[in-house]
N, C-alpha and C positions, 0 to 999 in steps of 0.2 A: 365426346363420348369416351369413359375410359376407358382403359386395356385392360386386360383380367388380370398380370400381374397390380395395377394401380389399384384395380377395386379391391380385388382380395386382400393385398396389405392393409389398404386402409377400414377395411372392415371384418374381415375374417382371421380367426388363428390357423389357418391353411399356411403350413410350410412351403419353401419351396422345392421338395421333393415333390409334395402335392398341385403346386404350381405347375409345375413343367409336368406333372400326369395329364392334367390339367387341361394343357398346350397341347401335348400332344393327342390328347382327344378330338380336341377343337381343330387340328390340322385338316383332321378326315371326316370329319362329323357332316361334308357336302355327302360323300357316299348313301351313310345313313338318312340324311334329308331325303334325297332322291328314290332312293329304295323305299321308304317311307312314306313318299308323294306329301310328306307334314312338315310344319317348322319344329323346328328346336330351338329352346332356349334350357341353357346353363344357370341354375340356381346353386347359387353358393350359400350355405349358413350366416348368420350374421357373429358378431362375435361375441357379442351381449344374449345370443338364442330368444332373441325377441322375430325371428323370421328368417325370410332367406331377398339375397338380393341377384337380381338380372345381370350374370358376368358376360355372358355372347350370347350370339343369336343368328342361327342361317337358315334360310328359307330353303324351297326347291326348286328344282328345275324343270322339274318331270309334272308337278300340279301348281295348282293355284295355292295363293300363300293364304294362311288365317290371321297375318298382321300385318294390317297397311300403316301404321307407323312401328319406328324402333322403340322396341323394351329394354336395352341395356344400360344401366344404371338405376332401374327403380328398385324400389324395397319392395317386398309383399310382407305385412307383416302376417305371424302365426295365429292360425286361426280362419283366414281369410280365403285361402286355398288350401281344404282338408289333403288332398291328392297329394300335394307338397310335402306336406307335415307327414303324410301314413308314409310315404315312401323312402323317409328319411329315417323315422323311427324306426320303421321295421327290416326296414334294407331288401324290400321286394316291387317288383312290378306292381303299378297298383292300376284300375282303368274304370274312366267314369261310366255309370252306368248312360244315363240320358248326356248327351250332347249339350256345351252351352251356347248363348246365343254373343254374336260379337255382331253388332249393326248388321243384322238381319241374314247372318252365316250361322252357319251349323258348326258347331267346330266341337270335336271328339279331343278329348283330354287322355294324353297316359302320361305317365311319373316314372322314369327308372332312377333308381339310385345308381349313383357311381363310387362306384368301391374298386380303395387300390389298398395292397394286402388285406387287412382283416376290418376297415374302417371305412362306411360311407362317406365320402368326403364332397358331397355334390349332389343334385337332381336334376336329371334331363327332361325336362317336358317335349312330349310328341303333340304338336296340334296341327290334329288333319281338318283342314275343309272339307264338309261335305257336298256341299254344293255341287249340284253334278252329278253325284254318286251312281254310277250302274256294276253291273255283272263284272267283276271283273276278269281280264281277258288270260290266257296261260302265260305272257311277258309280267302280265303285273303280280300276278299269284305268286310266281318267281319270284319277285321284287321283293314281295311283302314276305316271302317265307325266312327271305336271305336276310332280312329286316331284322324278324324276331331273333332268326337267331343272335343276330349284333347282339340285339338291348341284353339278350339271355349271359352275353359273352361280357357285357357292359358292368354288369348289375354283379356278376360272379367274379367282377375284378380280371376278366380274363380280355381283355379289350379299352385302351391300347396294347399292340404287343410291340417287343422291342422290334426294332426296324423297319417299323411300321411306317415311317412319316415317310413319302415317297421324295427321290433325289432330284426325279427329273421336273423340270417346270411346266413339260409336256405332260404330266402324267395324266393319264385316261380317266374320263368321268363314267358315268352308270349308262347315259347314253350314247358314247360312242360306240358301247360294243360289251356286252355282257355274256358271260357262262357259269354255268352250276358246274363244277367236278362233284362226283363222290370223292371215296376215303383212298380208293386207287388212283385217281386221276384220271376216269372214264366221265365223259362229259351225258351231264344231265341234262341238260338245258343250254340252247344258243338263242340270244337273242336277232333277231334280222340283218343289225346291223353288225354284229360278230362274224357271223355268216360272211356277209360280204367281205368283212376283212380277211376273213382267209380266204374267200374266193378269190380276192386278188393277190395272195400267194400263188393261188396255184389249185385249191382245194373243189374238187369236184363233190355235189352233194353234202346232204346234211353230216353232223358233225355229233350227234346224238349215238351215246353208245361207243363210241370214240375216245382210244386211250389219246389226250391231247398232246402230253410229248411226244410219244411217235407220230403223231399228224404234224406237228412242227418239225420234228425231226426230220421227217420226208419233204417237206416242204422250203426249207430254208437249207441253200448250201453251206455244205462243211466248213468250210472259208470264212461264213457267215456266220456261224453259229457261237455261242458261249461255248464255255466247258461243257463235260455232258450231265453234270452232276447239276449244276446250275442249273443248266435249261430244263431237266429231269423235277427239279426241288417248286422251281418257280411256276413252270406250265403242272406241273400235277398237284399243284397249292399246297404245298409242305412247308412255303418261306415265304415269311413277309417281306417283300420285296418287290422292286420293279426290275425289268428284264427289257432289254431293245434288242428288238431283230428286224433282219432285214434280208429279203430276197435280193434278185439281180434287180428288182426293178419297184419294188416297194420295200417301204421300210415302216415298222410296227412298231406300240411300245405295250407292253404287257404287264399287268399290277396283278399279285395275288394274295390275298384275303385268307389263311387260314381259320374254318367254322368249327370251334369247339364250345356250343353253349350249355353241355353237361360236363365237359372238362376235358372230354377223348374228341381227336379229332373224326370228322363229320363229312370232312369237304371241306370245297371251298370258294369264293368268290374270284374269277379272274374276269379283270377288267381289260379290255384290250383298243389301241386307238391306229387308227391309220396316220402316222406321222410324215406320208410320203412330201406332201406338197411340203411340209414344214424343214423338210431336212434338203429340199431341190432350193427354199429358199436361203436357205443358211449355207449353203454351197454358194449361189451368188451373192450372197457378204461376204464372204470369206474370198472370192474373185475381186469384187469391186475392192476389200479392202487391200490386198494385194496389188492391185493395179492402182491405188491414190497413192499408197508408198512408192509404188516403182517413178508414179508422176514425181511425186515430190523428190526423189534420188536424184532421176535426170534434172528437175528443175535447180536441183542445187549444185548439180553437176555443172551446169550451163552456167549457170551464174558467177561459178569460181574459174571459168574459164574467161567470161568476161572480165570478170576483178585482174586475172591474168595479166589480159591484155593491154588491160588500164593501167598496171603497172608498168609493163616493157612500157608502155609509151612514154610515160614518169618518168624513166630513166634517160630517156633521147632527148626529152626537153631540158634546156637550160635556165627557161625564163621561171623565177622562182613562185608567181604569184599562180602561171599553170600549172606548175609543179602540184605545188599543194592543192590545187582544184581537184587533180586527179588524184592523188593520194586520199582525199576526202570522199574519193566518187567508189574510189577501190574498198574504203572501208563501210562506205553504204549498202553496198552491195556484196559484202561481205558479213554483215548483220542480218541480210534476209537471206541469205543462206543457212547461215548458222540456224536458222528456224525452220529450214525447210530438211534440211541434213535430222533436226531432233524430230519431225513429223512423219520422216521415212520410218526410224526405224520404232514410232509408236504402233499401236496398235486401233486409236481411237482418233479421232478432229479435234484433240484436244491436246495441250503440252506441256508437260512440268517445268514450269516457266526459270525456276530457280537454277536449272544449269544450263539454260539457258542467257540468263543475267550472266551468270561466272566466269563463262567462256565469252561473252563481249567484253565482262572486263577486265580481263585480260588480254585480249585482243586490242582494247582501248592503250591498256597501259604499255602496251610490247611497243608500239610507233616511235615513240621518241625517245631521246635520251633521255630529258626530265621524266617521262610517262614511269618509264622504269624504274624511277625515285618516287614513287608515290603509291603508298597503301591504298586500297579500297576494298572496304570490308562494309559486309552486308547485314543486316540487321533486320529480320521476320523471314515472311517465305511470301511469295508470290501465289504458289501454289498452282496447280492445273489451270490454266487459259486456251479459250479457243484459238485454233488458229489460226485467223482472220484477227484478230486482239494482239496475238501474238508478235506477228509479222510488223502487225503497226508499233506498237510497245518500243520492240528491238529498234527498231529505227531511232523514236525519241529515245532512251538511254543512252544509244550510242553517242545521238548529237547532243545530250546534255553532257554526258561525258568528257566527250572531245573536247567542248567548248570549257569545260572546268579545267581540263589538260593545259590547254593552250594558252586562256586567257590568264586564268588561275592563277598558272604559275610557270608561265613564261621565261626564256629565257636571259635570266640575267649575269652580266659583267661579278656580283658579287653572291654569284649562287657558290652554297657550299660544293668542295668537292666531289665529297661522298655520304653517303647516308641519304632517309629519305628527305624530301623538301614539304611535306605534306601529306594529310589524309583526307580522302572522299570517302563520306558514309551515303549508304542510301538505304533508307531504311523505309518499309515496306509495313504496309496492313489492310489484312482485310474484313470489311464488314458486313453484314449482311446488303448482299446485291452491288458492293463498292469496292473498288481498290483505291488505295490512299497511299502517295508515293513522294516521300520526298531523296533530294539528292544533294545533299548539304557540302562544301568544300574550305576549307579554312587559307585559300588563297589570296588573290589581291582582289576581291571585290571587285561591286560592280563601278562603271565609270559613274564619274560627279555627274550626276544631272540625266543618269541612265532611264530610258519609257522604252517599255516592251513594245509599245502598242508603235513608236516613229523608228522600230531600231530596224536596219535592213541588214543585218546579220544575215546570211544565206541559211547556218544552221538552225540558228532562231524560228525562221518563217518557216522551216519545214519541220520543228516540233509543234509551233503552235498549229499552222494547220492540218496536222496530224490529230495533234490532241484534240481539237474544239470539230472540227469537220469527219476524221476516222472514226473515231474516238468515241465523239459526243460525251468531253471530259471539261474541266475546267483545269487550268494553267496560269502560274502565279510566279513571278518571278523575283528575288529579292534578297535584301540582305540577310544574314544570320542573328538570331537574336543577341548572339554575345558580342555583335558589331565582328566578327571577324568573317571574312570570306563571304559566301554567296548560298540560297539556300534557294530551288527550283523545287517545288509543288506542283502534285497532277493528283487531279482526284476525279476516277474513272467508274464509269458504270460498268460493271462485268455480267455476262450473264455464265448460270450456272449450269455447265448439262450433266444428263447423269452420264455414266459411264455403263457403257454397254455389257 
């Protein structure tokens, strides 16, 4: 299905000034559906004026929809829907007389034109299902009066208005809680569920006749409150805008709609939602995530405590072959630290894995004398990993690492004295749903007659079974193509999350 920026390019001479008016209509355009109890659909011109075509389309919440499949991307050519054509041409509301029929629905036909400065640039179709149709009740009259005015406000260019597109993600729909203000900010109309929102402020009785910033004002303490111009602009519907408040013990979020569909303002629409439970649960995210860092702190705390100890003890021993068992065990556990130390002080289950890599290697290369004669430079980015991928990752790097250190370029009777003896690349990519990892080294190569699958390397078996069993990667071990040194391949399945 296209986007309205894609259709309109590819068929319309709509700029995009006109675009993003566009967008911004379509942001809000649920309100309107809902008020409406009808779908809409966005008709764009074509660019040839041989017709118009289906840019979006939102149904409602509040009634039953007039289309059970989606319209967005057909043509209607001119001629074929007069309602279309008149409302375009004349740059007025135009409304069918009789109803037409759609597989045995009733369905009421209106056309606004959408004009931004002095130029329709658009048609909105209202199609209300009748099906159902009775009396309707003092909520919906409301609904439908706040309705016209939009289209009225729509059609005179006067709707979208600037800061109109709401910031919050919570922001209030028509059923959570509706009010009419007049031109003072004295409330016309509450709907039930409005009602109860301030009821659980605090608000005894109806709310009819009621200047609404002072009932908020009374209602939410000073503590609590915006400025007073603010809460003043936004509850007595003079600012497009959203507004959050919050009592000692509920907390609201508030949209207002100024209605000017002769040009002066009128009133206005204020939306209002109970966002208590939403903001009790975002309070325990914000613990839990707190409490996985502080896990992850002490976990890494522990573990350097361990590596500690693993060292004193490295030091007491003389025999050289435990020597190095523990120096190996110290730097293993010094690799999953280093991922738990970057997961503290994240803010997500995920870890920007590239300073991660940086600080292992250099933690690789600090160990020995040769380590310190040896470049290693990185080549792509790793990019965000989970971290469960992470933890295991760091481990194999490390022990690819090591083993290019040690084997690589071991210590020899005619090693230079100074300068470096070598470089390890490892270079890094990712594809879609893949990470692709090699770790290349220009040192002495693998032994004559070397099989990954008979070799009991201690570091060896604890990449591969990381890779092939943590992992669920494949691991390839082997010469470099220029015949120099050694070239280690892992090509990883990653999965991808989003970020909260």
């Amino acid at each position: 299905m296209p986007s309205l920026p894609e259709l309109a390019r590819s068929h319309t001479d709509l700029d995009d000034a006109d675009i993003a008016w566009l967008q911004l209509l379509m942001a809000d355009w649920q309100i309107l559906a809902d008020l409406s109890f009808a779908d809409l659909v966005l008709w764009v011109p074509d660019r040839e004026d041989n017709g118009f075509w289906a840019a979006g389309q939102m149904r409602p919440t509040t009634g039953p929809t007039a289309f059970v499949d989606d319209v967005v991307g057909t043509f209607m050519p001119r001629g074929r829907r007069p309602l279309l054509d008149e409302a375009y041409r004349l740059g007025r509301l135009v409304r069918e007389g009789d109803p037409e029929w759609r597989e045995d629905v009733p369905v009421r036909v209106e056309t606004i034109p959408v004009r931004r400065a002095d130029r329709v640039i658009a048609v909105l179709a209202r199609n209300t299902n009748l099906l159902g149709v009775r009396t309707p009740s003092r909520l919906e009259l409301a609904y439908l009066q706040t309705a016209a005015d939009l289209t009225q406000m729509i059609s005179a260019g006067h709707f979208p208005g600037a800061g109109q597109r709401s910031d919050h993600a919570d922001t209030p729909r028509v059923g959570d809680g509706f009010l009419r203000v007049d031109a003072s900010g004295r409330v016309a109309y509450a709907s039930p569920n409005a009602l109860s929102v301030f009821r659980r402020l605090g608000q005894n009785g109806d709310l009819t006749g009621l200047l609404l910033p002072d009932v908020t004002r009374d209602l939410v303490p000073a503590r609590r409150r915006p400025d007073e111009e603010t809460l003043s602009a936004v509850m007595g519907g003079r600012a497009h805008r959203d507004l959050e408040l919050a009592g000692d013990d509920v907390s609201l979020i508030a949209r207002a709609i100024p209605l000017r569909p002769q040009g002066e303002h009128i009133g206005a629409l204020v939306l209002v939602r109970d966002v208590t439970e939403l903001r009790r649960r975002d309070r325990e995210l914000i613990t839990k995530d707190a409490t996985i860092r502080e896990i992850h702190h002490r976990v890494k705390n522990n573990l350097q405590t361990v590596a500690a100890l693993l060292r004193l003890q490295a030091r007491r021993i003389s025999a050289p072959e435990a020597k190095s068992a523990l120096e190996e065990a110290v730097r293993r556990v010094g690799s999953i630290a280093i991922v738990h130390e970057t997961l503290s002080q994240a803010g997500e289950e995920s870890v920007d894995f590239d300073e991660i890599a940086d600080r292992l290697t250099h933690m690789v290369t600090e160990v020995s004398a040769v380590g310190s004669r040896i470049r290693v430079q990185r080549e792509g980015s790793f990019g965000p990993l989970p971290s469960e991928t992470a933890t295991a990752l760091a481990m194999v790097l490390t022990e690819v690492m090591q083993n290019a250190v040690e084997h690589g370029y071991g210590e020899e009777p005619d090693m230079p004295v100074e300068g470096l003896v070598g470089t390890i690349t490892v270079e890094v990519a990712r594809t879609a749903g893949r990470l692709l990892l090699s770790i290349d080294d220009d040192g002495a190569g693998l032994p004559e007659g070397f099989d990954l699958e008979e070799s009991t390397n201690l570091g060896l078996s604890i990449v591969r079974t990381l890779v092939e069993s943590e992992l669920g990667g494949r691991l390839s071990l082997g010469g470099r193509p220029d015949g120099r040194g050694t070239r280690v391949a892992l090509d990883l399945p990653i999965e991808v999350r989003p970020r909260r």
